[in-house]
CHARMM internal coordinates of N, CA and C (Angstrom, degrees):
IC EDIT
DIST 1 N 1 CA 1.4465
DIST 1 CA 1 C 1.5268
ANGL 1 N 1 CA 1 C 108.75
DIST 1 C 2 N 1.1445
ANGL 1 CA 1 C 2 N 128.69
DIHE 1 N 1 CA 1 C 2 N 159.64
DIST 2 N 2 CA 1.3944
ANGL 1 C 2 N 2 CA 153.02
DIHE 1 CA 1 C 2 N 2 CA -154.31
DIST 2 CA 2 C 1.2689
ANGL 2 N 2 CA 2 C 140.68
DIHE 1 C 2 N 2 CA 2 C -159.60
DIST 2 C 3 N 1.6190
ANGL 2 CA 2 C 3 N 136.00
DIHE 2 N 2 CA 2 C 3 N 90.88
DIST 3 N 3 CA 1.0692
ANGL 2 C 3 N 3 CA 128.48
DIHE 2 CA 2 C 3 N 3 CA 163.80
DIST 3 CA 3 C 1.2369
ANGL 3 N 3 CA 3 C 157.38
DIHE 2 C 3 N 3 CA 3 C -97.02
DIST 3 C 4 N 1.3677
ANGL 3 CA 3 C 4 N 124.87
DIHE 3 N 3 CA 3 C 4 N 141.65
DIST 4 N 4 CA 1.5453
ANGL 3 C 4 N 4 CA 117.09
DIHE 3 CA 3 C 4 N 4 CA -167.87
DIST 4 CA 4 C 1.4732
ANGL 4 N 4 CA 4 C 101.11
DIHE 3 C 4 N 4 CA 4 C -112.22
DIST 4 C 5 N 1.4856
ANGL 4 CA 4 C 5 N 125.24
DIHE 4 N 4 CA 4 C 5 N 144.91
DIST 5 N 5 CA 1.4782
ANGL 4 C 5 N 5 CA 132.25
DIHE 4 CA 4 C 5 N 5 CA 115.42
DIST 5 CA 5 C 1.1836
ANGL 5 N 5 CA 5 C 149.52
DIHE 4 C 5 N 5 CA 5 C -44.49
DIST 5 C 6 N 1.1793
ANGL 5 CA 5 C 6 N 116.82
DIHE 5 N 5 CA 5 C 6 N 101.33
DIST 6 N 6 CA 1.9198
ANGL 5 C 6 N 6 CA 97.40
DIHE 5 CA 5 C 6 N 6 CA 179.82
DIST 6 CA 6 C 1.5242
ANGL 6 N 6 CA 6 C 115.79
DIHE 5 C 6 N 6 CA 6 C -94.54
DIST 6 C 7 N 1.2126
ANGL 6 CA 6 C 7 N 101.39
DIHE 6 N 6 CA 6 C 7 N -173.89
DIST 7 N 7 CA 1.7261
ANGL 6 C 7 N 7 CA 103.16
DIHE 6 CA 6 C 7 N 7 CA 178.74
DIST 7 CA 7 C 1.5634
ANGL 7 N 7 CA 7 C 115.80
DIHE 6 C 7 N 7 CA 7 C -66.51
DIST 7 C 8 N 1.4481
ANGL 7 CA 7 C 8 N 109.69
DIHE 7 N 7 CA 7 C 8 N -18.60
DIST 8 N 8 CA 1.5083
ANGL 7 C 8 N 8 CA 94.97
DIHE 7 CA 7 C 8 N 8 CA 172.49
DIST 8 CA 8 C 1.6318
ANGL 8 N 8 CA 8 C 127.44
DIHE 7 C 8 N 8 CA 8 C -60.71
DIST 8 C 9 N 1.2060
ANGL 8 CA 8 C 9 N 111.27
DIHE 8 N 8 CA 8 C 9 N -21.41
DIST 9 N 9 CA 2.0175
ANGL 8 C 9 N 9 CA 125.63
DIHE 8 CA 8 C 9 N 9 CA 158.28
DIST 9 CA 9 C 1.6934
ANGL 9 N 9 CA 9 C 106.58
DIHE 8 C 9 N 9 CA 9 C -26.49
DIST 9 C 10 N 1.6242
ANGL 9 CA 9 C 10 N 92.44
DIHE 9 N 9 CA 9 C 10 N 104.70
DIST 10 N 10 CA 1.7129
ANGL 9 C 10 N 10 CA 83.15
DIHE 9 CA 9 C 10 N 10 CA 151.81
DIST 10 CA 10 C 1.2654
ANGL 10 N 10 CA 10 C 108.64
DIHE 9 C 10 N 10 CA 10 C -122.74
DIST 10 C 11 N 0.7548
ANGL 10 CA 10 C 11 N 127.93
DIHE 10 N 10 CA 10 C 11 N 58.67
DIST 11 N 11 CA 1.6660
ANGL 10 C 11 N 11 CA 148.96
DIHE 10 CA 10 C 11 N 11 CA 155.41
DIST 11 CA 11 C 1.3649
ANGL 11 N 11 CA 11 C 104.69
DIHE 10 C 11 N 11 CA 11 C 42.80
DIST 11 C 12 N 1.3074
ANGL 11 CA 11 C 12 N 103.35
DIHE 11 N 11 CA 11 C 12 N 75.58
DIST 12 N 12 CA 2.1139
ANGL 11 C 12 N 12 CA 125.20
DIHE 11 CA 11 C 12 N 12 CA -178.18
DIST 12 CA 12 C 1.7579
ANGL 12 N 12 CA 12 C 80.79
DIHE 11 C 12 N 12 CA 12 C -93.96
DIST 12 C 13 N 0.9850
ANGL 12 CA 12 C 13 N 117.11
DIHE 12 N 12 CA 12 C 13 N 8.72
DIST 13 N 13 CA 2.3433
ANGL 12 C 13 N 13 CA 91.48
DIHE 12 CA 12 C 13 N 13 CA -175.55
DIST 13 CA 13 C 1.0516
ANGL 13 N 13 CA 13 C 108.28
DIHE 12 C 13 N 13 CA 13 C 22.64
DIST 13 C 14 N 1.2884
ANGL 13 CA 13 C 14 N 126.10
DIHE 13 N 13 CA 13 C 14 N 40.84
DIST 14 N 14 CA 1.4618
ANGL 13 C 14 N 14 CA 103.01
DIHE 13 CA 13 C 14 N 14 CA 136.84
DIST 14 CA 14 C 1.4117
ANGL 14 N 14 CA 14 C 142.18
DIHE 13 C 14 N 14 CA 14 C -81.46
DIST 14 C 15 N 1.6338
ANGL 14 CA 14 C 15 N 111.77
DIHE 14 N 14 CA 14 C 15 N -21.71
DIST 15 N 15 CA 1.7025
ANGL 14 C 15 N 15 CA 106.59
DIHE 14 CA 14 C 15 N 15 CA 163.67
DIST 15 CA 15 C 1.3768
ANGL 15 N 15 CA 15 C 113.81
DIHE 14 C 15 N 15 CA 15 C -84.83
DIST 15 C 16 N 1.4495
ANGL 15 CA 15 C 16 N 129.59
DIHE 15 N 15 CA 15 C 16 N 9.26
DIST 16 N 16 CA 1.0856
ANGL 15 C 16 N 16 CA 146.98
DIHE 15 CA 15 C 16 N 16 CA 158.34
DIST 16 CA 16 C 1.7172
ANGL 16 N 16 CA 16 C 104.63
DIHE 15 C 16 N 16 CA 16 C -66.02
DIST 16 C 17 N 0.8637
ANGL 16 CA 16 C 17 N 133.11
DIHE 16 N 16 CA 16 C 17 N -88.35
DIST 17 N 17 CA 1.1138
ANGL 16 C 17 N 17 CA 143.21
DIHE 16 CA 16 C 17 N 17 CA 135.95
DIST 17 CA 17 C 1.3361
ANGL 17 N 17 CA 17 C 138.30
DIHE 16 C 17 N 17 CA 17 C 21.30
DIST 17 C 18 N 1.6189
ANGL 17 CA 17 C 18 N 106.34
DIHE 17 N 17 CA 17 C 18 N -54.31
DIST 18 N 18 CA 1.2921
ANGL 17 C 18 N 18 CA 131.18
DIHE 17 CA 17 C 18 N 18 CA -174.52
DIST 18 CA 18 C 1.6838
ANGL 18 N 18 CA 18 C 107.28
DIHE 17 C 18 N 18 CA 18 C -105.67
DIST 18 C 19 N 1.4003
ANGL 18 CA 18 C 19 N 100.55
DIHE 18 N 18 CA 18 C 19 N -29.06
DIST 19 N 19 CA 1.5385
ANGL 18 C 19 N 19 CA 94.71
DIHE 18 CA 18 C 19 N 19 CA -175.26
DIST 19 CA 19 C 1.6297
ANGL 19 N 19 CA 19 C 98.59
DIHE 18 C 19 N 19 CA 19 C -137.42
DIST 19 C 20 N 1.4636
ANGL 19 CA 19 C 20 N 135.55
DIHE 19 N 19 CA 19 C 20 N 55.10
DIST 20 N 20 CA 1.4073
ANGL 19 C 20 N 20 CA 148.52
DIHE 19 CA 19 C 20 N 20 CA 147.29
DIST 20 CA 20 C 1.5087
ANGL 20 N 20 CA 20 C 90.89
DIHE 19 C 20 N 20 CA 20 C -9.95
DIST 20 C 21 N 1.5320
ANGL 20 CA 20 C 21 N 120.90
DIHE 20 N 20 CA 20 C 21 N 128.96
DIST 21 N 21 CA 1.4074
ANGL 20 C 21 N 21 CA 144.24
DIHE 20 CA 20 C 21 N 21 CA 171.96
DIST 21 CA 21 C 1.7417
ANGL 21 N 21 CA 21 C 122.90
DIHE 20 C 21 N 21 CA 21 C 56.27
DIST 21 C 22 N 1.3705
ANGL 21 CA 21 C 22 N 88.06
DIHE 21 N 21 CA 21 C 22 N 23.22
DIST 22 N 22 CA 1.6278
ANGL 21 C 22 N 22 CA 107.65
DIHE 21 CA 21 C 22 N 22 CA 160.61
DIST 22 CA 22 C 1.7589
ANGL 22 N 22 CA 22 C 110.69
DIHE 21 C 22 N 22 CA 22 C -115.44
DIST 22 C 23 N 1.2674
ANGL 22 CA 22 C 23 N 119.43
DIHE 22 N 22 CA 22 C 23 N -72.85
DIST 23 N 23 CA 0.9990
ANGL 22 C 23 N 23 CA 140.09
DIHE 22 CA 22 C 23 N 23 CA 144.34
DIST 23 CA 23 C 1.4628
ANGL 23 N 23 CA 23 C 124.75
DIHE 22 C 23 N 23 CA 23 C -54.62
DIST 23 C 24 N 1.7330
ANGL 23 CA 23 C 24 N 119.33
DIHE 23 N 23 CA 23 C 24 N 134.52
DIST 24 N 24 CA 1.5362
ANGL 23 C 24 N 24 CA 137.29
DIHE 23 CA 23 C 24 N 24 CA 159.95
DIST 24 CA 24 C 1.0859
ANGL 24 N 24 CA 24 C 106.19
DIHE 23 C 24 N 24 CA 24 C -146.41
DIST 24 C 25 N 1.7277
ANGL 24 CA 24 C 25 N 109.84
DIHE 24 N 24 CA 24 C 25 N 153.03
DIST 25 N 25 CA 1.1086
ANGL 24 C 25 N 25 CA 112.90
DIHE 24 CA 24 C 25 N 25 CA -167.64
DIST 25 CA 25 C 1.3143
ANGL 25 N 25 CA 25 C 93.86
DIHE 24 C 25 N 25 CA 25 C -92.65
DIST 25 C 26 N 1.9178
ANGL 25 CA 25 C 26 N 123.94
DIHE 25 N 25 CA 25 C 26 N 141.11
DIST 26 N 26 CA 1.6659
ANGL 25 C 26 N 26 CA 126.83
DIHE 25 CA 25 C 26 N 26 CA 171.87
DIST 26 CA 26 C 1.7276
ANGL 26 N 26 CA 26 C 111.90
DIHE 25 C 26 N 26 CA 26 C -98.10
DIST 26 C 27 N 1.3792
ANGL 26 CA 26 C 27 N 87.97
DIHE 26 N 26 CA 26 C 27 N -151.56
DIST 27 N 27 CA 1.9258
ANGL 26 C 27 N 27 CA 86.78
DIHE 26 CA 26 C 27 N 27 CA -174.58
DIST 27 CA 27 C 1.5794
ANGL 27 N 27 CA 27 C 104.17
DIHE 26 C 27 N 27 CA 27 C -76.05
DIST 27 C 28 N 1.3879
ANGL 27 CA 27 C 28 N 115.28
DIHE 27 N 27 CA 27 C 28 N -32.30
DIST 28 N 28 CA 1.7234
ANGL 27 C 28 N 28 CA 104.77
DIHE 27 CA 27 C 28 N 28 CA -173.60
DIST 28 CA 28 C 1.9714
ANGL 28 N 28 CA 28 C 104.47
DIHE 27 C 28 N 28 CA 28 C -134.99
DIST 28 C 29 N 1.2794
ANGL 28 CA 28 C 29 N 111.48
DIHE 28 N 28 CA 28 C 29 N 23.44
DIST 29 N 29 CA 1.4086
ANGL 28 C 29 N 29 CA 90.57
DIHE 28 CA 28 C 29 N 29 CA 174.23
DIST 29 CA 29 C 1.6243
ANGL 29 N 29 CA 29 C 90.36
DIHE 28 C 29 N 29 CA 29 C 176.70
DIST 29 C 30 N 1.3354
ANGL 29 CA 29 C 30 N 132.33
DIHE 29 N 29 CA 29 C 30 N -173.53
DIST 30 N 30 CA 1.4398
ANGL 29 C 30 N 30 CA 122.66
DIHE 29 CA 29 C 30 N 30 CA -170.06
DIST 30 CA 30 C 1.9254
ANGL 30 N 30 CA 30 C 89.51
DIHE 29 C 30 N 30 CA 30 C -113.67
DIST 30 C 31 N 1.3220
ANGL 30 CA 30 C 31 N 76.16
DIHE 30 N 30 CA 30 C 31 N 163.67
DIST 31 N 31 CA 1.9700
ANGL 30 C 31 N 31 CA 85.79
DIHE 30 CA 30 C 31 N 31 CA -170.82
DIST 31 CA 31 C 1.9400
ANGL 31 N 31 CA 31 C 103.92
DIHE 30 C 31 N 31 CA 31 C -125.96
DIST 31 C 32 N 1.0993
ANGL 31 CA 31 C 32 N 70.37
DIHE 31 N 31 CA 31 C 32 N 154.29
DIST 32 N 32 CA 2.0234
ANGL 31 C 32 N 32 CA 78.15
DIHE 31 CA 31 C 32 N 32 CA 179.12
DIST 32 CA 32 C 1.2711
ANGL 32 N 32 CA 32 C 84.35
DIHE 31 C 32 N 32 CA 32 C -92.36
DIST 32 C 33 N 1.4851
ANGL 32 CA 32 C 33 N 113.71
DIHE 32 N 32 CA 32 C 33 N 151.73
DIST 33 N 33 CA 1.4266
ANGL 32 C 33 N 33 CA 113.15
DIHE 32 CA 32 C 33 N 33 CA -176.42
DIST 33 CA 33 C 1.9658
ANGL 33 N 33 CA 33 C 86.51
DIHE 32 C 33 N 33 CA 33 C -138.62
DIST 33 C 34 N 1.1692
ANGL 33 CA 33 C 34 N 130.86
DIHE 33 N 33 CA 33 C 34 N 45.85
DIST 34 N 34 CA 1.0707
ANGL 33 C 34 N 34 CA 130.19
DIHE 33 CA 33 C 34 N 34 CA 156.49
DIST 34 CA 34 C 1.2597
ANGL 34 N 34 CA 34 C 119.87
DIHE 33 C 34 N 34 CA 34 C -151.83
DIST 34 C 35 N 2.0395
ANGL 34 CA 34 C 35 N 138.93
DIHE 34 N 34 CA 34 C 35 N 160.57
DIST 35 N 35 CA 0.8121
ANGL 34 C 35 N 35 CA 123.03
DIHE 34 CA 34 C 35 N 35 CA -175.34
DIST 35 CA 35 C 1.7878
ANGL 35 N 35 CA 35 C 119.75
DIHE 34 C 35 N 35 CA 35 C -70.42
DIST 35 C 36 N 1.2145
ANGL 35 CA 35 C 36 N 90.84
DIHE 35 N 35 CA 35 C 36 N -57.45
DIST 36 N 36 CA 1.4629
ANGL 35 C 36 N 36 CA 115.54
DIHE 35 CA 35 C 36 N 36 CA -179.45
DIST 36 CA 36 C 1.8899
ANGL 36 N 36 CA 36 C 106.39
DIHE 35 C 36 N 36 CA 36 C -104.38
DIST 36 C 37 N 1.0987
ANGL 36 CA 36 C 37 N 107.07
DIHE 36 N 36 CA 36 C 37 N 129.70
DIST 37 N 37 CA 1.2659
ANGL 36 C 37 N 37 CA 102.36
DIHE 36 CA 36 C 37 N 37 CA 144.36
DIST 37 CA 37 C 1.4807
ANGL 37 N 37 CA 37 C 141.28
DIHE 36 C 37 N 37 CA 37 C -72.48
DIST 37 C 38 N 1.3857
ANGL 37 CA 37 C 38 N 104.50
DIHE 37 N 37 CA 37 C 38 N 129.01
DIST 38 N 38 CA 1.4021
ANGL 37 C 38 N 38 CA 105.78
DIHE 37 CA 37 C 38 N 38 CA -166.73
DIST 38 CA 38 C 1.8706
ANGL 38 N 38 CA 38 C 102.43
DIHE 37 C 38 N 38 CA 38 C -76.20
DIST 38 C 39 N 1.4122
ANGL 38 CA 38 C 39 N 112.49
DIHE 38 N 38 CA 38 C 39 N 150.88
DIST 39 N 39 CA 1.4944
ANGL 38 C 39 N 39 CA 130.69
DIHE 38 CA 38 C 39 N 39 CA -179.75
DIST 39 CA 39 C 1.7486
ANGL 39 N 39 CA 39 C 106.29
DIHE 38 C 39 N 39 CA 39 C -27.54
DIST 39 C 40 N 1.7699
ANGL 39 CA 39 C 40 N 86.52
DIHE 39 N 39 CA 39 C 40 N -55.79
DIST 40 N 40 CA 2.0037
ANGL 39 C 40 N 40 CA 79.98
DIHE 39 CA 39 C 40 N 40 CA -157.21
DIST 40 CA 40 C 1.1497
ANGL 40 N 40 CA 40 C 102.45
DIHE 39 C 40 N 40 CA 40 C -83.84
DIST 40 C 41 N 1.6656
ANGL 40 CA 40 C 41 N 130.44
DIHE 40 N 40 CA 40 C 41 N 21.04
DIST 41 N 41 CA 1.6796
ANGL 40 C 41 N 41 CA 117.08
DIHE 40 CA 40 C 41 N 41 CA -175.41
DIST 41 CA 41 C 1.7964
ANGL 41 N 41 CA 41 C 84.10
DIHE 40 C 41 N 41 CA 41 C -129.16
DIST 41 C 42 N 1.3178
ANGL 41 CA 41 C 42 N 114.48
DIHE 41 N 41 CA 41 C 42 N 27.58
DIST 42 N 42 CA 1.6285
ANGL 41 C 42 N 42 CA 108.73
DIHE 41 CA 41 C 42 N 42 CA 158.55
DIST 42 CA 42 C 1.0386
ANGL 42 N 42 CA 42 C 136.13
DIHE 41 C 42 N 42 CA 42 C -55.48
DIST 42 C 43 N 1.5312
ANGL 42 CA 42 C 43 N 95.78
DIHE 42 N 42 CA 42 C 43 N -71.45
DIST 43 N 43 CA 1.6289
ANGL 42 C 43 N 43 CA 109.61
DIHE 42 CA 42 C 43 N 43 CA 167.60
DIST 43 CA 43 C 1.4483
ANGL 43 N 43 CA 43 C 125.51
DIHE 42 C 43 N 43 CA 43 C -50.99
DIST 43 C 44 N 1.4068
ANGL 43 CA 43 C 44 N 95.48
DIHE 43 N 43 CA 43 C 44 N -23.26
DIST 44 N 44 CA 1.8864
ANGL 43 C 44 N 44 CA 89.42
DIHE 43 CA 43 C 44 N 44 CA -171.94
DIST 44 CA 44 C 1.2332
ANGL 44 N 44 CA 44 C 117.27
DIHE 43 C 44 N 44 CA 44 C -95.22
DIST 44 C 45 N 1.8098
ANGL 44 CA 44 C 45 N 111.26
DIHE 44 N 44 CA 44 C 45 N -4.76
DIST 45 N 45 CA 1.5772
ANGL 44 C 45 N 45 CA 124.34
DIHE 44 CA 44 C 45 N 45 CA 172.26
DIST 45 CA 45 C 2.0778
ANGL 45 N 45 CA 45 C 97.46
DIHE 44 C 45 N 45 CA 45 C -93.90
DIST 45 C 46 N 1.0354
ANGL 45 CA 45 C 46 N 125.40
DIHE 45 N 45 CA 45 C 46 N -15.67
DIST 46 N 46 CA 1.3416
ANGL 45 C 46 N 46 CA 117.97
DIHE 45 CA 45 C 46 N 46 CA -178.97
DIST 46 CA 46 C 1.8420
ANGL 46 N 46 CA 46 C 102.52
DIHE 45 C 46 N 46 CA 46 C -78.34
DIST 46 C 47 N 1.5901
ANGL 46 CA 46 C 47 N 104.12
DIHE 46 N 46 CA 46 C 47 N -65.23
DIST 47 N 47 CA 1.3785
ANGL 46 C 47 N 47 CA 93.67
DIHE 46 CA 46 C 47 N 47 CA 153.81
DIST 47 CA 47 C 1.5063
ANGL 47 N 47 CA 47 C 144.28
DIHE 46 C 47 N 47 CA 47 C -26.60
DIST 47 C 48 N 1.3349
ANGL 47 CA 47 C 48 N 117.38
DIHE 47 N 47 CA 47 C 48 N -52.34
DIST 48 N 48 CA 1.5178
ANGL 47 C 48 N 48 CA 114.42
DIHE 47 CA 47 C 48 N 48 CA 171.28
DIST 48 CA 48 C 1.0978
ANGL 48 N 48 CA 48 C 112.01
DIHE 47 C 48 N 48 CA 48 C -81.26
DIST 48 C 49 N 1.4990
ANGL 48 CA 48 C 49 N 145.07
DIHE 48 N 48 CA 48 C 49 N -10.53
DIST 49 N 49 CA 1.5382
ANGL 48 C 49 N 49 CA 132.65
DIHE 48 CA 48 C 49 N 49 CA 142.27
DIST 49 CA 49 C 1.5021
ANGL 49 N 49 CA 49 C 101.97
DIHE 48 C 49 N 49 CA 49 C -42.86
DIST 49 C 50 N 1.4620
ANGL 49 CA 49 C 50 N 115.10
DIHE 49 N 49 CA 49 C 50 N -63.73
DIST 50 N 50 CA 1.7448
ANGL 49 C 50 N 50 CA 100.15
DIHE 49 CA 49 C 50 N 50 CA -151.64
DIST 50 CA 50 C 1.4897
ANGL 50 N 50 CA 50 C 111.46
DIHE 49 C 50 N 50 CA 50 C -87.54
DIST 50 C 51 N 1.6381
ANGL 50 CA 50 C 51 N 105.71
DIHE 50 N 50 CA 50 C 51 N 16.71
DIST 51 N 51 CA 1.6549
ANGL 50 C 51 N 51 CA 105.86
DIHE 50 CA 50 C 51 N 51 CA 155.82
DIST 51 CA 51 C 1.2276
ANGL 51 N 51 CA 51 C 115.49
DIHE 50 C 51 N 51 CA 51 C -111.05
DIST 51 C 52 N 1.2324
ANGL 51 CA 51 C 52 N 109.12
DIHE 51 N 51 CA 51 C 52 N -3.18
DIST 52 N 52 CA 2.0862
ANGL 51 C 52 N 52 CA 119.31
DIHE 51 CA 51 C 52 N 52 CA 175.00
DIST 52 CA 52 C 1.8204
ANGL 52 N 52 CA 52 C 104.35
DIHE 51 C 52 N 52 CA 52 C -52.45
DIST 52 C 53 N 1.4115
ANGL 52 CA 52 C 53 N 90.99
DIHE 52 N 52 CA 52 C 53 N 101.80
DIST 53 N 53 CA 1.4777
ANGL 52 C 53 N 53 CA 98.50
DIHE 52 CA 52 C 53 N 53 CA 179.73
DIST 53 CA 53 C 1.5218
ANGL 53 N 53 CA 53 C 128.02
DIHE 52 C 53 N 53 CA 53 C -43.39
DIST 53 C 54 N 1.2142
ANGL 53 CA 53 C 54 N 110.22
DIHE 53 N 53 CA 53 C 54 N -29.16
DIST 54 N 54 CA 1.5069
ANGL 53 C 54 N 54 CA 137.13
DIHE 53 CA 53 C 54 N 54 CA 159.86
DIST 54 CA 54 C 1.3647
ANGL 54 N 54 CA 54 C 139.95
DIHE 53 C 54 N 54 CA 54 C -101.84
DIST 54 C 55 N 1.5561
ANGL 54 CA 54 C 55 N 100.28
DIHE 54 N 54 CA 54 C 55 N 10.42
DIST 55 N 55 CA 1.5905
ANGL 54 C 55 N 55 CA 102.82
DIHE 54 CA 54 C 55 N 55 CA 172.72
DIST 55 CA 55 C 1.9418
ANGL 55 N 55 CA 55 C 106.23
DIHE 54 C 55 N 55 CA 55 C 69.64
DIST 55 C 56 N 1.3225
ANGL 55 CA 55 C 56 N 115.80
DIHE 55 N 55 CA 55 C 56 N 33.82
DIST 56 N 56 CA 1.2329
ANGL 55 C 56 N 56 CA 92.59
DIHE 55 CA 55 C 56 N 56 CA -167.35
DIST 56 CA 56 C 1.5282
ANGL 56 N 56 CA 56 C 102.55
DIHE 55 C 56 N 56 CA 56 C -101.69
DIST 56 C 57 N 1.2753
ANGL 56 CA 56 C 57 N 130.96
DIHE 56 N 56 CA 56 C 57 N 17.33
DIST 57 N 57 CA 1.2756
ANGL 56 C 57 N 57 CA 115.96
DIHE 56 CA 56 C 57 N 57 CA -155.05
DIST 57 CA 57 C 1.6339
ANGL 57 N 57 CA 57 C 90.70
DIHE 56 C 57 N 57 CA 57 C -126.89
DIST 57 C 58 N 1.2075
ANGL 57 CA 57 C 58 N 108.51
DIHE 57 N 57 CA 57 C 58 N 136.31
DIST 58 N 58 CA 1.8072
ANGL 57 C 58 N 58 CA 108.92
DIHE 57 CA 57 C 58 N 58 CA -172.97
DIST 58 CA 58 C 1.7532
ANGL 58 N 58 CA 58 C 99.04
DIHE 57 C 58 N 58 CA 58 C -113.05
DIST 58 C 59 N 0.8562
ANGL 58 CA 58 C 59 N 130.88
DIHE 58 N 58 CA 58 C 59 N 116.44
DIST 59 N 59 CA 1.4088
ANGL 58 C 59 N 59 CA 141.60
DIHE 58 CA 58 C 59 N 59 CA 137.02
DIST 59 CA 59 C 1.5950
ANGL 59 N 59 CA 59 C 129.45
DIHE 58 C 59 N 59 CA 59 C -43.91
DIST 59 C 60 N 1.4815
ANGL 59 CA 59 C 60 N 129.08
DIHE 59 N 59 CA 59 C 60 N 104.18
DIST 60 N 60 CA 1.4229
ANGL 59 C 60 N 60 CA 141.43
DIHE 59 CA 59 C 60 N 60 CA -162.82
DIST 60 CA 60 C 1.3765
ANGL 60 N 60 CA 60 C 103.68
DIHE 59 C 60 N 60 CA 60 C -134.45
DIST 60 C 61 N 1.6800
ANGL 60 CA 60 C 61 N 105.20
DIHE 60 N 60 CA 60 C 61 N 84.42
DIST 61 N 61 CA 1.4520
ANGL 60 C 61 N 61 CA 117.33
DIHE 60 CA 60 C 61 N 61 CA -176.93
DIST 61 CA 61 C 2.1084
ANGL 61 N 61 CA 61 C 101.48
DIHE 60 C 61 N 61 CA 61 C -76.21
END
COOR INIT
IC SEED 1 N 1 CA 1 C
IC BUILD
């Protein structure tokens, strides 16, 4: 599994937040800071997509 940011991010940290060492917040939008997501931090990166105030976070199972 795999996640992206897009430019719609205005950097609310909340998947920062929700998923500490998947997500950080950068200079203009939040960044995946891993290749793959590991198994047990799935659910908690599917979750912070569907609380991403802006839809910015894409899920690539």
């Amino acid at each position: 599994m795999k996640a992206y940011v897009s430019e719609e991010c205005i950097l609310c940290g909340l998947c920062a937040d929700m998923c500490p060492g998947i997500f950080e917040l950068g200079d203009e939008k939040s960044e995946v800071v891993v290749d793959e997501i590991p198994p047990e931090q799935q659910d908690c990166c599917r979750e912070a997509a569907e609380s991403c105030p802006t839809d910015a976070i894409e899920i690539d199972d």
